[in-house]
C-alpha positions in Angstrom: -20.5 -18.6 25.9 -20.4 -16.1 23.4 -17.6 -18.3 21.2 -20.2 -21.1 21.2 -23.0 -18.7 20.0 -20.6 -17.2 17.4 -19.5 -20.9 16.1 -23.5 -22.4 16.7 -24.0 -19.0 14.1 -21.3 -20.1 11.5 -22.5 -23.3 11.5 -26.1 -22.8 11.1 -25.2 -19.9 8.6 -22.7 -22.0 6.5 -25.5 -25.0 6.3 -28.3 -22.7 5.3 -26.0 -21.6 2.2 -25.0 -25.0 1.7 -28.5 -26.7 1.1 -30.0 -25.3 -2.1 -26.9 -26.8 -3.6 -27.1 -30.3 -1.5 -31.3 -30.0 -2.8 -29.7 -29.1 -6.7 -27.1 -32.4 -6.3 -30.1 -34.6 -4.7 -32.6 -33.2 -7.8 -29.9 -33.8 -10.4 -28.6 -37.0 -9.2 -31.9 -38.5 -9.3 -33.1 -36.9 -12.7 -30.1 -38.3 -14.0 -30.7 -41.9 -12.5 -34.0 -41.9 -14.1 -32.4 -40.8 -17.7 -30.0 -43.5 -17.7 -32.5 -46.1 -16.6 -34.8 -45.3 -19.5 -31.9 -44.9 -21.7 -29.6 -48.2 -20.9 -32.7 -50.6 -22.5 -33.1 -48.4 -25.4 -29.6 -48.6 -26.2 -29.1 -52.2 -25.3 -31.2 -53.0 -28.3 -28.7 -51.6 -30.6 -26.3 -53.2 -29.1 -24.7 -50.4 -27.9 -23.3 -51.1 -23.9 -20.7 -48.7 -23.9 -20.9 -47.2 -20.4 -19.3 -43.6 -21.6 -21.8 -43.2 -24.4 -24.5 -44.0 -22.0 -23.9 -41.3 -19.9 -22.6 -39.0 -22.5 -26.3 -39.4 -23.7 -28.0 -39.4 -20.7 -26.0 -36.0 -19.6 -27.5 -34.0 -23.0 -30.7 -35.4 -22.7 -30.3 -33.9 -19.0 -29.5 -30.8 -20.5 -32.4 -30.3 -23.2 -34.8 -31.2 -20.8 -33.6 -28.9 -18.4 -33.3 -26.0 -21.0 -36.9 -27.3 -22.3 -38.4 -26.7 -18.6 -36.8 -23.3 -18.1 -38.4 -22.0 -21.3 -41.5 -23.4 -20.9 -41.2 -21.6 -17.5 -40.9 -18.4 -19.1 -44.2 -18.5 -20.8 -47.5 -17.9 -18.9 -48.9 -21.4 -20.0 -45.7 -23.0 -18.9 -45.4 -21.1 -15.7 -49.1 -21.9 -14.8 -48.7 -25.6 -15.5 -45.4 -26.2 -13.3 -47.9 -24.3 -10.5 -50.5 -26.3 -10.9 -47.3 -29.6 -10.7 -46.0 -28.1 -8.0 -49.0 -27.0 -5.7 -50.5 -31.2 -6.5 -47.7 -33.4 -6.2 -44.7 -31.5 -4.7 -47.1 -30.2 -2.1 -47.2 -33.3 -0.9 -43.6 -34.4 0.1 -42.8 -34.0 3.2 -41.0 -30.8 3.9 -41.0 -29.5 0.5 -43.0 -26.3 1.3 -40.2 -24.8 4.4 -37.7 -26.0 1.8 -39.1 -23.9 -1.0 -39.6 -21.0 1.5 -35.9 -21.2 2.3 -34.7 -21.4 -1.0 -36.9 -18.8 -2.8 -35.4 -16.2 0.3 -32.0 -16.5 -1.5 -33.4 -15.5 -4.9 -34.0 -11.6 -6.0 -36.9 -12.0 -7.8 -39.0 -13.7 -5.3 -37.9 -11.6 -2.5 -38.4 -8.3 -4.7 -42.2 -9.3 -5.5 -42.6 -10.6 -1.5 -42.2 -7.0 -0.5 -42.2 -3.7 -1.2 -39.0 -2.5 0.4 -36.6 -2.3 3.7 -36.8 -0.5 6.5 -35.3 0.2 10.2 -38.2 -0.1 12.7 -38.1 1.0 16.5 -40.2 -1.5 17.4 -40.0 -0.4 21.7 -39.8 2.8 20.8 -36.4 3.4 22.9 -34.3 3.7 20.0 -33.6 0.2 19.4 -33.9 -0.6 15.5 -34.6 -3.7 13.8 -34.3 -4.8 10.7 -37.2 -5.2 9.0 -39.3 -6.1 5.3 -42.4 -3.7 4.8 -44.7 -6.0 3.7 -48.1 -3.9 2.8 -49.5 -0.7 4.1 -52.9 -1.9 5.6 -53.7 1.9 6.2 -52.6 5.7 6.4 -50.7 5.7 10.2 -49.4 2.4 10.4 -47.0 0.1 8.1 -47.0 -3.9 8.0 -43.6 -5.2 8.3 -41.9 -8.6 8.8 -38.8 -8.6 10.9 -37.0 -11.7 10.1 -34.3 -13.4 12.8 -30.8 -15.0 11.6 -29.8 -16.6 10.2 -33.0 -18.4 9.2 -34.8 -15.3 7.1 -37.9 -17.6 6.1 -38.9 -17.5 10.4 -39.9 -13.8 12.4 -42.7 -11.6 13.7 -45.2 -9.6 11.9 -45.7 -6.2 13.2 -48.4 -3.3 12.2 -46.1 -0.3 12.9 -47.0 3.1 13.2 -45.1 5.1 10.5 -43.6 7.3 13.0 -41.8 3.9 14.2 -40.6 2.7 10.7 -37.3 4.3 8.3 -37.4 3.2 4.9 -34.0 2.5 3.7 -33.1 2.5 0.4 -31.6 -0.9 -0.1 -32.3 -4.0 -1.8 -34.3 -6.5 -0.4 -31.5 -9.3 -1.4 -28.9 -7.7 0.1 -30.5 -7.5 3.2 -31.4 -10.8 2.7 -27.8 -11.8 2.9 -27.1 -9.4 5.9 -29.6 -11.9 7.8 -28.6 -15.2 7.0 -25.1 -13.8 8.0 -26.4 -12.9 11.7 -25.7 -9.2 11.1 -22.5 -9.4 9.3 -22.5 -5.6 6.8 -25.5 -4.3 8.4 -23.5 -0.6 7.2 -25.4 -0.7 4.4 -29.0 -0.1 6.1 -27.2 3.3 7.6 -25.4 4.1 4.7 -28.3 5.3 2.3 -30.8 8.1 3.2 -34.2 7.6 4.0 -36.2 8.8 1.5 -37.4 12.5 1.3 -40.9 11.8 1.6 -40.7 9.8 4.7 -38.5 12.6 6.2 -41.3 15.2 5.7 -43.9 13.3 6.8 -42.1 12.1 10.3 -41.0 15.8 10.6 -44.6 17.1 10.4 -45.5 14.9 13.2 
């Protein structure tokens, strides 16, 4: 039973890291469809029907346009636009939201502004710990975290811990990321850093 856990794990685990790059191929193949089928007439007119030069054309048009997007993305105008794209028309495929979710938890950058840090939380208070995300702290006692469950980070529970109950680690949020999506796999690391010396005093005066 537990082989066909382990391999169900791999599986699910290898598929997960496969498909932002089958999304990328899907994306790219069909950008590049639509390049070349605006392209060929053009072309055609100049009587040019070489098939290399047609795609050696349609490949750096790719490129530029690409390169245009990902500047214009780094500007506030640019980045608020794509939002505005994204939240009215991509919004509206099917799917497209869990997919972004899933994809964005592989990035730093999202996962860094998502939340605020890492932490080991005894959720039964029986010395069981949990990995966990903090996620806010809605008051002075308690902290909000979000325990994700492998290998699927984007799906968990929300819990409103008291601070007695949570130990912030000092680890990226990425890398513990990755230790989810791999079902556990170098979980050393959350034990391997100290907690910080704040939260020690403050669980110690309790």
């Amino acid at each position: 039973m537990s082989s066909k856990k382990s391999l169900k794990s791999a599986f699910l685990t290898g598929l997960l890291a496969l498909l932002p790059i089958g999304i990328l191929l899907i994306v790219v193949t069909w950008a590049f469809n639509l390049i070349a089928n605006f392209l060929a007439p053009i072309l055609s007119l100049f009587s040019f029907t070489s098939t290399f030069l047609l795609v050696l054309l349609t490949l750096v048009a790719l490129i530029i346009i690409v390169l245009l997007i990902g500047l214009s993305i780094t500007t506030h105008l640019g980045m608020t636009f794509f939002r505005w794209i994204e939240e009215g028309l991509f919004s509206l495929i099917p799917g497209y939201k869990n997919i972004k979710r899933l994809i964005d938890s592989f990035t730093l950058s999202t996962a860094s502004t998502s939340y605020t840090g890492v932490a080991l939380v005894d959720i039964y208070q029986n010395g069981t710990l949990m990995t966990a995300l903090i996620t806010e702290k809605p008051s002075k006692t308690r902290t909000t975290v979000f325990v994700p469950t492998g290998p699927n980070p984007t799906s968990g529970a929300i819990y409103h811990l008291l601070d007695k109950y949570v130990t912030p680690v000092d680890v990226p949020v990425q890398k513990v990321l990755e230790t989810v999506i791999a079902v556990g796999k170098n979980s050393n690391i959350l034990f391997a850093p100290k907690v910080s010396v704040k939260k020690r005093k403050s669980v110690s005066k309790r």
